[in-house]
Jmol script that loads the backbone (N, CA, C; Angstrom):
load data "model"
ATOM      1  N   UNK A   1     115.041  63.539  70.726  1.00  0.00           N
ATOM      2  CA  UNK A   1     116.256  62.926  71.170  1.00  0.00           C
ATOM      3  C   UNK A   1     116.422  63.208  72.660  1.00  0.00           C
ATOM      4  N   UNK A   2     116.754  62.086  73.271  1.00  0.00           N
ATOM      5  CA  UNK A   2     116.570  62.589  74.758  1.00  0.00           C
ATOM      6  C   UNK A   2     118.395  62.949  74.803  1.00  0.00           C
ATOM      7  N   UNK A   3     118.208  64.172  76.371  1.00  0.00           N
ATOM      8  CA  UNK A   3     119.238  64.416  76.484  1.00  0.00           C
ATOM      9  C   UNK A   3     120.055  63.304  77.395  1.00  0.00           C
ATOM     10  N   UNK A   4     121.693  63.369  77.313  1.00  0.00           N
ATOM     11  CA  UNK A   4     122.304  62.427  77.905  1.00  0.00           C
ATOM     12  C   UNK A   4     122.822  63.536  78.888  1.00  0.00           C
ATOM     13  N   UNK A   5     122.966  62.382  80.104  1.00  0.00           N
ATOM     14  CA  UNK A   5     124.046  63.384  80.901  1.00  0.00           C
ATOM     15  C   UNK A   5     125.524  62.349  81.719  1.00  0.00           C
ATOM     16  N   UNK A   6     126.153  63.372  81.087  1.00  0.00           N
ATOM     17  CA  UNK A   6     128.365  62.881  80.884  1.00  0.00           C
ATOM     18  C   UNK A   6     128.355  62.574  82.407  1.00  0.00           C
ATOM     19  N   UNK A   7     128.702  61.294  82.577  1.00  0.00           N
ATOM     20  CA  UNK A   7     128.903  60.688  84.096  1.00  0.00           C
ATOM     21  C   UNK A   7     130.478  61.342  84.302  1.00  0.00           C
ATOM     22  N   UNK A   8     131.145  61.458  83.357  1.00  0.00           N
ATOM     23  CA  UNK A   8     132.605  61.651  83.759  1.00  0.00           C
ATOM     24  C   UNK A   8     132.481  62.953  83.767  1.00  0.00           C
ATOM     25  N   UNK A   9     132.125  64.033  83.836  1.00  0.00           N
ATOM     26  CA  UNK A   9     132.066  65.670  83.673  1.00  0.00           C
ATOM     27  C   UNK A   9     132.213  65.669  85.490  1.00  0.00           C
ATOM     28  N   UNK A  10     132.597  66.699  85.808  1.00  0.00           N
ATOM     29  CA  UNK A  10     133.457  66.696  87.149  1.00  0.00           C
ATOM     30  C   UNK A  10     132.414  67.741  87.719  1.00  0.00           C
ATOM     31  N   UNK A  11     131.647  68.612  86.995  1.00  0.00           N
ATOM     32  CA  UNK A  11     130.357  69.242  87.292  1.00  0.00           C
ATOM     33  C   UNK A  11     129.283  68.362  87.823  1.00  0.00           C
ATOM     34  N   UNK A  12     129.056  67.488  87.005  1.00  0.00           N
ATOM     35  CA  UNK A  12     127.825  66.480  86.808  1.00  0.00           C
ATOM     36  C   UNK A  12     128.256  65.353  88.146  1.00  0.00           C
ATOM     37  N   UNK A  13     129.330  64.949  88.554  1.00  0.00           N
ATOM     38  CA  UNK A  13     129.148  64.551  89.462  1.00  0.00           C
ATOM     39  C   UNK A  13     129.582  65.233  90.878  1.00  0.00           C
ATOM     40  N   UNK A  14     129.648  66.756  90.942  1.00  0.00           N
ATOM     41  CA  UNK A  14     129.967  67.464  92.387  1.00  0.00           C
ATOM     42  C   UNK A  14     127.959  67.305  92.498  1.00  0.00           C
ATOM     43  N   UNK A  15     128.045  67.870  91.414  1.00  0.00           N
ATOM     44  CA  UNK A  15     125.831  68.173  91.809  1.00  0.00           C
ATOM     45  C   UNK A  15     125.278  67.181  91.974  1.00  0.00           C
ATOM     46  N   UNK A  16     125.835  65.686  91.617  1.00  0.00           N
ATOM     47  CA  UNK A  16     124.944  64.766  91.972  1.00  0.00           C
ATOM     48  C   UNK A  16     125.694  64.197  93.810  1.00  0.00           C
ATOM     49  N   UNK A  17     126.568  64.395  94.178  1.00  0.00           N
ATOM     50  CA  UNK A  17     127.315  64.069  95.363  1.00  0.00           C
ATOM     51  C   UNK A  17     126.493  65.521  96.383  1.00  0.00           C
ATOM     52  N   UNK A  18     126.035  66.397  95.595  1.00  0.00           N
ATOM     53  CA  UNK A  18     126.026  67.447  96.389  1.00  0.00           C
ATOM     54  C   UNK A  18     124.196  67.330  97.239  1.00  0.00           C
ATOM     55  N   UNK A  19     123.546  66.903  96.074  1.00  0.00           N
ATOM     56  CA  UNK A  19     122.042  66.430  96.208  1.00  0.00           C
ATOM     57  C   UNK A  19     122.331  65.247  96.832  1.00  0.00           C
ATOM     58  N   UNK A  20     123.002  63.938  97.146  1.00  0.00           N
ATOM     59  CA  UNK A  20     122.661  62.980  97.689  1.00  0.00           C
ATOM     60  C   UNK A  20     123.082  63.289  99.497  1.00  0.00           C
ATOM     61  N   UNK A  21     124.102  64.186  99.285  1.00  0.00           N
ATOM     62  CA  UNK A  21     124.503  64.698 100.508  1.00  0.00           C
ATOM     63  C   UNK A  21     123.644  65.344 101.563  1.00  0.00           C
ATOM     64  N   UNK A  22     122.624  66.501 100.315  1.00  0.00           N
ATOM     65  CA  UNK A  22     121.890  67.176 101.282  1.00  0.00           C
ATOM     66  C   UNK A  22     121.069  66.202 101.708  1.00  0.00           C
ATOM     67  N   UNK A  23     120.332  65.593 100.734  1.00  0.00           N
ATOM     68  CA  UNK A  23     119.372  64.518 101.430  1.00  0.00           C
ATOM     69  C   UNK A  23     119.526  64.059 102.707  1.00  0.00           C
ATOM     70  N   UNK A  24     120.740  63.004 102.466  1.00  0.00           N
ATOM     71  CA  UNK A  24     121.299  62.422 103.818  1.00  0.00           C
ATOM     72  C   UNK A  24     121.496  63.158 105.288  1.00  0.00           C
ATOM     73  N   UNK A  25     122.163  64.536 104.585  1.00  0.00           N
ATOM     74  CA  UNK A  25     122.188  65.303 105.984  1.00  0.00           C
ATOM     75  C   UNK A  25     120.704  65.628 106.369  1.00  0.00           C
ATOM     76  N   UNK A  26     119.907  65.684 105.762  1.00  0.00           N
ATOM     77  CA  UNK A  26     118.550  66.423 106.506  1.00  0.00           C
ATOM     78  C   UNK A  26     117.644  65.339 107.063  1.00  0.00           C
ATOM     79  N   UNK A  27     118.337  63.719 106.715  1.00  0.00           N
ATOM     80  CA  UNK A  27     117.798  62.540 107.212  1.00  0.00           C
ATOM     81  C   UNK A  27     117.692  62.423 108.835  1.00  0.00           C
ATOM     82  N   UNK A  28     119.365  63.210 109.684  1.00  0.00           N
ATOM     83  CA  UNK A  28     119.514  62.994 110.781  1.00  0.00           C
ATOM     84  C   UNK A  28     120.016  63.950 111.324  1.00  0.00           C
ATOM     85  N   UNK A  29     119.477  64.954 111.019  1.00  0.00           N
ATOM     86  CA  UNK A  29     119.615  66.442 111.174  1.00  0.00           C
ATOM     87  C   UNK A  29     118.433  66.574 112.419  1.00  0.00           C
ATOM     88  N   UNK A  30     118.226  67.575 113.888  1.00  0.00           N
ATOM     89  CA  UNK A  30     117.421  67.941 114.568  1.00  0.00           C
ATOM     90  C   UNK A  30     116.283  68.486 113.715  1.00  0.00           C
ATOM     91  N   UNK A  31     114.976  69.042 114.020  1.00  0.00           N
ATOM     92  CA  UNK A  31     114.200  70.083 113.833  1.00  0.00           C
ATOM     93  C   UNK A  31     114.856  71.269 113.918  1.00  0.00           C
ATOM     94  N   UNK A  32     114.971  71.707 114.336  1.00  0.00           N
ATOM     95  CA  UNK A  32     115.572  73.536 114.929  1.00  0.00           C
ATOM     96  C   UNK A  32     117.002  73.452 113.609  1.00  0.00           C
ATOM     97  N   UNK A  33     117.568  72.129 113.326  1.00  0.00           N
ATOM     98  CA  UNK A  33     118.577  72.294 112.307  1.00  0.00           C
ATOM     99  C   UNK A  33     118.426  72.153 110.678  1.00  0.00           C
ATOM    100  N   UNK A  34     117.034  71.875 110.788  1.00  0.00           N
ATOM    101  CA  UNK A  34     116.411  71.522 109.070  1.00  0.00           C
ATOM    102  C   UNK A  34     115.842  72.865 109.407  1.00  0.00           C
ATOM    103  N   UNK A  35     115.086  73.324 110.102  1.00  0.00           N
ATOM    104  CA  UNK A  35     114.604  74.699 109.740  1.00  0.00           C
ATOM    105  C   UNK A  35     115.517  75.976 109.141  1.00  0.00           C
ATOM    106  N   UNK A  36     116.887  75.497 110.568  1.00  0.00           N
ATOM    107  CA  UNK A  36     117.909  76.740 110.026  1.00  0.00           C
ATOM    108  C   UNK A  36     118.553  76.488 108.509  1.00  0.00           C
ATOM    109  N   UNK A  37     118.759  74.921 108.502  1.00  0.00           N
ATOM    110  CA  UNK A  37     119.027  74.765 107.134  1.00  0.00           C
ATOM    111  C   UNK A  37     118.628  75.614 106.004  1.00  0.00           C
ATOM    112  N   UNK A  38     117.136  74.965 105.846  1.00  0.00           N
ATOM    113  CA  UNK A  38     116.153  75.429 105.132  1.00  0.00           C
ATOM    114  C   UNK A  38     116.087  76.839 104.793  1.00  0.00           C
ATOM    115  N   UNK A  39     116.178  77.384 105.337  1.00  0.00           N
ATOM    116  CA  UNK A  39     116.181  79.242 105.423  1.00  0.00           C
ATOM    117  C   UNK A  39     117.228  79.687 105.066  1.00  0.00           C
ATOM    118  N   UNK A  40     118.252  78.953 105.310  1.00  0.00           N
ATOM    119  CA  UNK A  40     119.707  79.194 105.137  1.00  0.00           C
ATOM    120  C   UNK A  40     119.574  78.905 103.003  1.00  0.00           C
ATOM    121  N   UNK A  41     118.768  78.042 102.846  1.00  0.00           N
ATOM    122  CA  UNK A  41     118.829  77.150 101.538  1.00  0.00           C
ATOM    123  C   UNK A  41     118.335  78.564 100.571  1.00  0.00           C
ATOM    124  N   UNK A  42     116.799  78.641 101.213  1.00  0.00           N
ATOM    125  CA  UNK A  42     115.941  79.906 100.748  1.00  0.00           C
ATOM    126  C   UNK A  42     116.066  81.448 100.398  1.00  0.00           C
ATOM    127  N   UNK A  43     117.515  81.550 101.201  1.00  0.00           N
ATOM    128  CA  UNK A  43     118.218  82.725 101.468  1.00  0.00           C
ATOM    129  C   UNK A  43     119.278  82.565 100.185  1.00  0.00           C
ATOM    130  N   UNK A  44     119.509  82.151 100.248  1.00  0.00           N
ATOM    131  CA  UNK A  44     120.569  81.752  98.973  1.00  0.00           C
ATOM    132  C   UNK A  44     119.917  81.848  97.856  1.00  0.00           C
ATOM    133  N   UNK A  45     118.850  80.805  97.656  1.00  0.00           N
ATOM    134  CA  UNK A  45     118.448  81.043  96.580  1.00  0.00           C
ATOM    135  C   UNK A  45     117.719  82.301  95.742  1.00  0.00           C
ATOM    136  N   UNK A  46     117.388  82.972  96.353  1.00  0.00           N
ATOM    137  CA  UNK A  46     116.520  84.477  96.358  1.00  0.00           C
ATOM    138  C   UNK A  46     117.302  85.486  96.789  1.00  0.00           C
ATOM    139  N   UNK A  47     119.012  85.128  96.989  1.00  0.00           N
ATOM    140  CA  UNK A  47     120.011  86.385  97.476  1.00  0.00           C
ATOM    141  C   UNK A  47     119.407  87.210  98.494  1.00  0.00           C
ATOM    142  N   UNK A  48     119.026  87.070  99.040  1.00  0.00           N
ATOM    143  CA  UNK A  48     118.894  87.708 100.997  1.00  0.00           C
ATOM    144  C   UNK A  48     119.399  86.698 101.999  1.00  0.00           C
ATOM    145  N   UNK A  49     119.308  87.705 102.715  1.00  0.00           N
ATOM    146  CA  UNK A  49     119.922  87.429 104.436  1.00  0.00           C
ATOM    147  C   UNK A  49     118.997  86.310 105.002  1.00  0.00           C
ATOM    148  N   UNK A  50     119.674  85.010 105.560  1.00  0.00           N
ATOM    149  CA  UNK A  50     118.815  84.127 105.747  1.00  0.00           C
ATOM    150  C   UNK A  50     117.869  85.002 107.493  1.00  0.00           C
ATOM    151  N   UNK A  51     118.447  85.847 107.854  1.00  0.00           N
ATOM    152  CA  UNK A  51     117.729  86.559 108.782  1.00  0.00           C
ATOM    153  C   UNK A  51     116.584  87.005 108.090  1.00  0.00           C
ATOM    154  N   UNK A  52     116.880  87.645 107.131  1.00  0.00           N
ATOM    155  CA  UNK A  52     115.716  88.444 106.802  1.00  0.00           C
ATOM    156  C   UNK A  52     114.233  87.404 106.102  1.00  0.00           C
ATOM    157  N   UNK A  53     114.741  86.205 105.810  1.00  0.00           N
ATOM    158  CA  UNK A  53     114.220  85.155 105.715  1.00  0.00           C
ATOM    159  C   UNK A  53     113.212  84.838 106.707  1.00  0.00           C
ATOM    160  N   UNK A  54     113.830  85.061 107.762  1.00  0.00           N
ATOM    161  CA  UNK A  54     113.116  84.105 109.176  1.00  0.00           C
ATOM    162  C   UNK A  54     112.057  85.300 108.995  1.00  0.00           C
ATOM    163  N   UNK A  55     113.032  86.757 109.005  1.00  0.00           N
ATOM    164  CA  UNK A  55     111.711  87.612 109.748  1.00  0.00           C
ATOM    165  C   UNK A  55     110.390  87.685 108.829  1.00  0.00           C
ATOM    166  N   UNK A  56     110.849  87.605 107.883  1.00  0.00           N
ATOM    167  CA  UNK A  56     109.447  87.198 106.626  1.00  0.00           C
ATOM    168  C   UNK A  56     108.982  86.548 106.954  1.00  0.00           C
ATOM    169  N   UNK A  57     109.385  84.757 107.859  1.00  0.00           N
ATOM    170  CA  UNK A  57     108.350  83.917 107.821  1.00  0.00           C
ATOM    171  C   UNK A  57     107.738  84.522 108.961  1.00  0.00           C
ATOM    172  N   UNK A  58     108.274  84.463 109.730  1.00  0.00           N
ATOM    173  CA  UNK A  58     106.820  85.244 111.065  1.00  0.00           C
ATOM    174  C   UNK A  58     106.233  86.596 110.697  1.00  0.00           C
ATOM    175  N   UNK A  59     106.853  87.197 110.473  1.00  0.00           N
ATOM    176  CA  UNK A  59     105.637  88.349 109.872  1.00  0.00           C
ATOM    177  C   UNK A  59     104.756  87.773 108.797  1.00  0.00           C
ATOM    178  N   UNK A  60     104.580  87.108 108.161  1.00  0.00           N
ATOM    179  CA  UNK A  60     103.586  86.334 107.412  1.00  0.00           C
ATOM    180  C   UNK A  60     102.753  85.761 107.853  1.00  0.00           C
ATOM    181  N   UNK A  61     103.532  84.611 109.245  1.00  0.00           N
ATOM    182  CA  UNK A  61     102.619  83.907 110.017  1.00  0.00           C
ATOM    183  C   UNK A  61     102.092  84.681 110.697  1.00  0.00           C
ATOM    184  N   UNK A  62     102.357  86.097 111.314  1.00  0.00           N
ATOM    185  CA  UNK A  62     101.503  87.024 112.150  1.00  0.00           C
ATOM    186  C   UNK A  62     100.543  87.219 111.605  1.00  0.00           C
ATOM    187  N   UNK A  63     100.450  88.019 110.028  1.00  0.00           N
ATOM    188  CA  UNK A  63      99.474  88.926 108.715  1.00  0.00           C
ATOM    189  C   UNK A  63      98.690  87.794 108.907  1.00  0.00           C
ATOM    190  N   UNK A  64      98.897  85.979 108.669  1.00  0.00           N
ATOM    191  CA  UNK A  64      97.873  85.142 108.407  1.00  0.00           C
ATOM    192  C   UNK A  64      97.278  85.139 109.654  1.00  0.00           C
ATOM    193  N   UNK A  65      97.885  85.243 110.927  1.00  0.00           N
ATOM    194  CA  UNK A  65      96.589  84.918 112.133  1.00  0.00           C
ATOM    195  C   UNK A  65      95.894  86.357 112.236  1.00  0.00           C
ATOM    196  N   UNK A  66      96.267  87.390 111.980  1.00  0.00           N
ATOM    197  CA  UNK A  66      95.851  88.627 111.719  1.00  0.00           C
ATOM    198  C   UNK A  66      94.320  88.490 110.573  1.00  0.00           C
ATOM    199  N   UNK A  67      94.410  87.619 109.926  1.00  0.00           N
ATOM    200  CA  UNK A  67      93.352  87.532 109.030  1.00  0.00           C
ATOM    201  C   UNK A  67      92.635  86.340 109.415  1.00  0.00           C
ATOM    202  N   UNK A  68      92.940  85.533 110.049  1.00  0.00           N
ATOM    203  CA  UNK A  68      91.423  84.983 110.852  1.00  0.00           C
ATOM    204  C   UNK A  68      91.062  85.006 111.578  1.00  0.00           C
ATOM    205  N   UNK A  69      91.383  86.568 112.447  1.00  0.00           N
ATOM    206  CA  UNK A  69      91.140  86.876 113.526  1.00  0.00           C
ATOM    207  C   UNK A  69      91.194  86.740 114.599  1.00  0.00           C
ATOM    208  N   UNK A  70      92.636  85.746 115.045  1.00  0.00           N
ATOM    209  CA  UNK A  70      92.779  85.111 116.412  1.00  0.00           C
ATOM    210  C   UNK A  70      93.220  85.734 116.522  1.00  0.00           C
ATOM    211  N   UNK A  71      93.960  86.877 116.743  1.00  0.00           N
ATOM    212  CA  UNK A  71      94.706  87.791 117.992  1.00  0.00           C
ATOM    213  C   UNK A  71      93.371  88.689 117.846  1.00  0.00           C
ATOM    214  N   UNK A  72      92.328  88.913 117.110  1.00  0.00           N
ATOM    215  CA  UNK A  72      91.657  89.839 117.784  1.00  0.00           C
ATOM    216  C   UNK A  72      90.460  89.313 118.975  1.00  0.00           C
ATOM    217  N   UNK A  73      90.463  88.456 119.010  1.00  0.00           N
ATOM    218  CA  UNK A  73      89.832  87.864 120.186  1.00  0.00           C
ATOM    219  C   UNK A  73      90.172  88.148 121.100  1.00  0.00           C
ATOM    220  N   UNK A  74      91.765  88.009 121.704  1.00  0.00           N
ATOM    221  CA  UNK A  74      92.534  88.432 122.701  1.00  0.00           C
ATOM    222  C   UNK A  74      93.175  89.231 122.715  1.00  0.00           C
ATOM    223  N   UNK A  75      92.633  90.156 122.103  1.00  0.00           N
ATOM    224  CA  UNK A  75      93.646  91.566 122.051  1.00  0.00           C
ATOM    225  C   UNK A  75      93.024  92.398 123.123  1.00  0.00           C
ATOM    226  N   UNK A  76      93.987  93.227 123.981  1.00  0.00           N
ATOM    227  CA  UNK A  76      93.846  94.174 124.570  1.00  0.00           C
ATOM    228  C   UNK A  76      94.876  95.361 124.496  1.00  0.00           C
ATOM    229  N   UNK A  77      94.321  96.308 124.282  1.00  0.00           N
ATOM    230  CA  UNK A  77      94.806  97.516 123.243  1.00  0.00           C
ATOM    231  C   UNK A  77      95.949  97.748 124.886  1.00  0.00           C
ATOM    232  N   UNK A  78      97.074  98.338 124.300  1.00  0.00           N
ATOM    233  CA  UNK A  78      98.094  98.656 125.529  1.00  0.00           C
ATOM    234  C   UNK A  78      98.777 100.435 124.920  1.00  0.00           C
ATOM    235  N   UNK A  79      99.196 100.798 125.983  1.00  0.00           N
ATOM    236  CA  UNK A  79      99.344 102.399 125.195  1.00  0.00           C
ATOM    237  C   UNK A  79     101.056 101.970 125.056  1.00  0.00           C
ATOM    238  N   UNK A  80     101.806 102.734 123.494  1.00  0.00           N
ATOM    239  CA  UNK A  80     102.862 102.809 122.958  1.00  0.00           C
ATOM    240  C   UNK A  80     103.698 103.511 124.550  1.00  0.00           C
ATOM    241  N   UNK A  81     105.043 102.590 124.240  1.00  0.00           N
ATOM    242  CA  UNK A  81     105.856 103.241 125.125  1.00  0.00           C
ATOM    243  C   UNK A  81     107.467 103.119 124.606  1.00  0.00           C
ATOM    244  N   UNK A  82     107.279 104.615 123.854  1.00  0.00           N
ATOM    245  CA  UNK A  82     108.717 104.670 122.968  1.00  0.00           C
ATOM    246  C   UNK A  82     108.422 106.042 122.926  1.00  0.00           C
ATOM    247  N   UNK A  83     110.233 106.112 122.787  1.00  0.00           N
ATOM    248  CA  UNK A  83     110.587 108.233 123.013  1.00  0.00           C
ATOM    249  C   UNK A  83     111.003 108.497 121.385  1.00  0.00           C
ATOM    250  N   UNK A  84     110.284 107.623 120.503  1.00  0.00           N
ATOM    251  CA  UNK A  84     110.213 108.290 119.264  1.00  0.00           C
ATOM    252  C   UNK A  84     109.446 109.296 118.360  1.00  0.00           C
ATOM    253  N   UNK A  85     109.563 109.242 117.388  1.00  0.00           N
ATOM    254  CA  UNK A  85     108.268 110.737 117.097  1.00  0.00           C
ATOM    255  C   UNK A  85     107.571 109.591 115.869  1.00  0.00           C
ATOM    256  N   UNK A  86     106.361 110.123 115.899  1.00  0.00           N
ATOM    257  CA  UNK A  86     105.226 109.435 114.834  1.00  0.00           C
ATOM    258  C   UNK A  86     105.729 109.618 113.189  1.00  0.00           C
ATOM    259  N   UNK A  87     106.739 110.166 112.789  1.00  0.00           N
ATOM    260  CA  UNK A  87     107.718 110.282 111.695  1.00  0.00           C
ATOM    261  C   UNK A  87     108.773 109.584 111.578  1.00  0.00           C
ATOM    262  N   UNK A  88     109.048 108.955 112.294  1.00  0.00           N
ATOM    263  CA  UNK A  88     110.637 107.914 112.851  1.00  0.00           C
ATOM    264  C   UNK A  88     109.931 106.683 112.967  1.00  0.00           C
ATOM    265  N   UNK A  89     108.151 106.133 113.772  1.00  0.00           N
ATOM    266  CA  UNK A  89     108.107 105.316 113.471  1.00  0.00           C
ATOM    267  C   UNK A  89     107.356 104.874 112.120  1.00  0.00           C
ATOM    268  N   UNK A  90     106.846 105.808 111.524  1.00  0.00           N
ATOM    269  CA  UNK A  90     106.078 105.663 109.995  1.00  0.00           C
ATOM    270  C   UNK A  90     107.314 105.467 109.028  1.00  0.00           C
ATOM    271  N   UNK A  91     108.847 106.015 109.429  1.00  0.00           N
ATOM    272  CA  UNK A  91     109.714 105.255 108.387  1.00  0.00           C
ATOM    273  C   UNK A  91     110.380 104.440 108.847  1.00  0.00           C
ATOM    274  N   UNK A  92     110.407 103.427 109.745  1.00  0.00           N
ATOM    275  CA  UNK A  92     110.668 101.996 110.042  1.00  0.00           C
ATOM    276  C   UNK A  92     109.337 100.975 109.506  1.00  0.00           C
ATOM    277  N   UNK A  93     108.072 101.206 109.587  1.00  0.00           N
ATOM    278  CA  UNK A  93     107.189 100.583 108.738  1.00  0.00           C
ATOM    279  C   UNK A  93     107.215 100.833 107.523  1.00  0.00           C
ATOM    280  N   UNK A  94     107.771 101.656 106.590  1.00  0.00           N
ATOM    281  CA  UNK A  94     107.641 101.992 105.453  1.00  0.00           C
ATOM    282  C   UNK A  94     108.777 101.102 104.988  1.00  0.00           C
ATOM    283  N   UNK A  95     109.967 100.949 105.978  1.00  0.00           N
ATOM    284  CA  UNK A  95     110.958 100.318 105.412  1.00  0.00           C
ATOM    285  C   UNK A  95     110.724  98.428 105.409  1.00  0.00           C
ATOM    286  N   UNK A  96     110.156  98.690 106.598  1.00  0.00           N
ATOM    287  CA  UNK A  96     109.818  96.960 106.405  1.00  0.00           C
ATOM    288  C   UNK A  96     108.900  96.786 105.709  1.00  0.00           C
ATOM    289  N   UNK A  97     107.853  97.559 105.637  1.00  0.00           N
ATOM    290  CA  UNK A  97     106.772  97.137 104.225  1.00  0.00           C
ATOM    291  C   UNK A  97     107.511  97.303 102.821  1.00  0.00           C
ATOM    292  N   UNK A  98     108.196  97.768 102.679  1.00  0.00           N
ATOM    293  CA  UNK A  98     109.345  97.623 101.466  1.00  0.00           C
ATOM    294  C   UNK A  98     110.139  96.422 101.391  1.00  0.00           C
ATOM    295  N   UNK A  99     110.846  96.204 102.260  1.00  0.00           N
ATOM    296  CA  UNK A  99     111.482  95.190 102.836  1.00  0.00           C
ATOM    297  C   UNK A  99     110.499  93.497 102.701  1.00  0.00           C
ATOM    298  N   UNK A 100     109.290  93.900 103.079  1.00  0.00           N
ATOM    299  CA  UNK A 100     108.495  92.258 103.149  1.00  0.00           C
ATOM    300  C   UNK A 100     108.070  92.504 101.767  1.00  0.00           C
ATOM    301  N   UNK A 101     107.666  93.134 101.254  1.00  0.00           N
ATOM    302  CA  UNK A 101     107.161  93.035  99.988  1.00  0.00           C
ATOM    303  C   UNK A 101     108.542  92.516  98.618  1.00  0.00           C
ATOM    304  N   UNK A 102     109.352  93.352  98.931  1.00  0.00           N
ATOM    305  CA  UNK A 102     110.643  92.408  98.049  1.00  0.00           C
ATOM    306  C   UNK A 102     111.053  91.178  98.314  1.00  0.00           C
ATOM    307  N   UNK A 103     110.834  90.828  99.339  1.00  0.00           N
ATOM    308  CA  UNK A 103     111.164  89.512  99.735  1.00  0.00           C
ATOM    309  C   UNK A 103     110.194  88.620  99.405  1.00  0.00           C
ATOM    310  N   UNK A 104     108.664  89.147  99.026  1.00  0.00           N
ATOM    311  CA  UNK A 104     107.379  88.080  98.770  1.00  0.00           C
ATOM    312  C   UNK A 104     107.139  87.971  97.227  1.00  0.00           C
ATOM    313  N   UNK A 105     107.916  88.903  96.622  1.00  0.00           N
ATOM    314  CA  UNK A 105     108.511  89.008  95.269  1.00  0.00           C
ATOM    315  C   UNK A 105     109.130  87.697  94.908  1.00  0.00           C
ATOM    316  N   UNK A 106     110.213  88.028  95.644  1.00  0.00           N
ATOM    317  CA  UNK A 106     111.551  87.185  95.203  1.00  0.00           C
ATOM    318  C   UNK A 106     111.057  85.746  95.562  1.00  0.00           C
ATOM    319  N   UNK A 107     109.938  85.422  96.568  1.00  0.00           N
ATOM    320  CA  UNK A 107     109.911  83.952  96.991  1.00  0.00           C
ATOM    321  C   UNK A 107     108.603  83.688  95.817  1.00  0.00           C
ATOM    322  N   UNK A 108     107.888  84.639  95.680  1.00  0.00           N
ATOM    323  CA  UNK A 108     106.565  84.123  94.723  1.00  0.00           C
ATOM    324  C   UNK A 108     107.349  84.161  93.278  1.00  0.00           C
ATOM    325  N   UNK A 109     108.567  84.419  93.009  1.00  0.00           N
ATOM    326  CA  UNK A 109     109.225  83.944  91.612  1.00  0.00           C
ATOM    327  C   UNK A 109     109.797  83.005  91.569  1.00  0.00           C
ATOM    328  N   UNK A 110     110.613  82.514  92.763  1.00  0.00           N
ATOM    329  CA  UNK A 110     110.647  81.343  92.636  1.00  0.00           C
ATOM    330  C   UNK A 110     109.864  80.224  93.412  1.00  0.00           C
ATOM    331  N   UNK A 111     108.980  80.611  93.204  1.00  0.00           N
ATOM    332  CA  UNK A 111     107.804  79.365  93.185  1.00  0.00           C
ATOM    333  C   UNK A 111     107.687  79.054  94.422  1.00  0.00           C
ATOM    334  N   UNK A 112     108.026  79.923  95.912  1.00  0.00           N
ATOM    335  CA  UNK A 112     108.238  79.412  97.428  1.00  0.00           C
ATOM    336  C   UNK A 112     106.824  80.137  98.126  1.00  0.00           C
ATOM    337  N   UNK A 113     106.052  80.947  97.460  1.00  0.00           N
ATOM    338  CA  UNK A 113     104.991  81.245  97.908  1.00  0.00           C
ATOM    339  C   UNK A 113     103.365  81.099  97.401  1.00  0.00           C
TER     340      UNK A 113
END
end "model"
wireframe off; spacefill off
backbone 0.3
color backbone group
């Protein structure tokens, strides 16, 4: 039996006004404003900070050029210049490797990675 769906249900038509809307808006929307969109969309859906969104996508896009080796072509090693201690910065990487890894969770469950 196929399912029906109630044209008069006041649900059924905010979600269908709500999908024809986004469409339209992303028809004549800038670049730089479908992206923020988008992230903004992604963030929502996976409950994080659409910031923390962005910073996932470039740290990803970094890890991927990191693995075919284009920054090591042009890499030239530069010496650290920070008045921190090698314990202060091993738990800011520990936190963002925590940090990117929940977030590659949450996007590879719902089906964004």
């Amino acid at each position: 039996m196929a399912s029906r769906v109630n044209l008069k249900s006041k649900k059924t038509k905010v979600r269908m006004v709500g999908k024809v809307a986004t469409s339209i808006r992303f028809r004549f929307l800038s670049g730089e404003e479908v992206a923020t969109d988008l992230i903004t969309l992604i963030a929502n859906k996976i409950h994080e900070k659409p910031e923390d969104v962005a910073w996932f996508i470039e740290v990803k896009a970094v890890m991927d050029k990191l693995g075919t080796g284009e920054f090591s072509k042009n890499a030239k090693p530069e010496p650290l210049k920070t008045s921190k201690s090698v314990r202060e910065l091993m738990d800011e990487v520990r936190k963002s490797y925590k940090k990117f890894k929940r977030i590659e969770a949450k996007m590879k469950k719902a089906g964004l990675v």
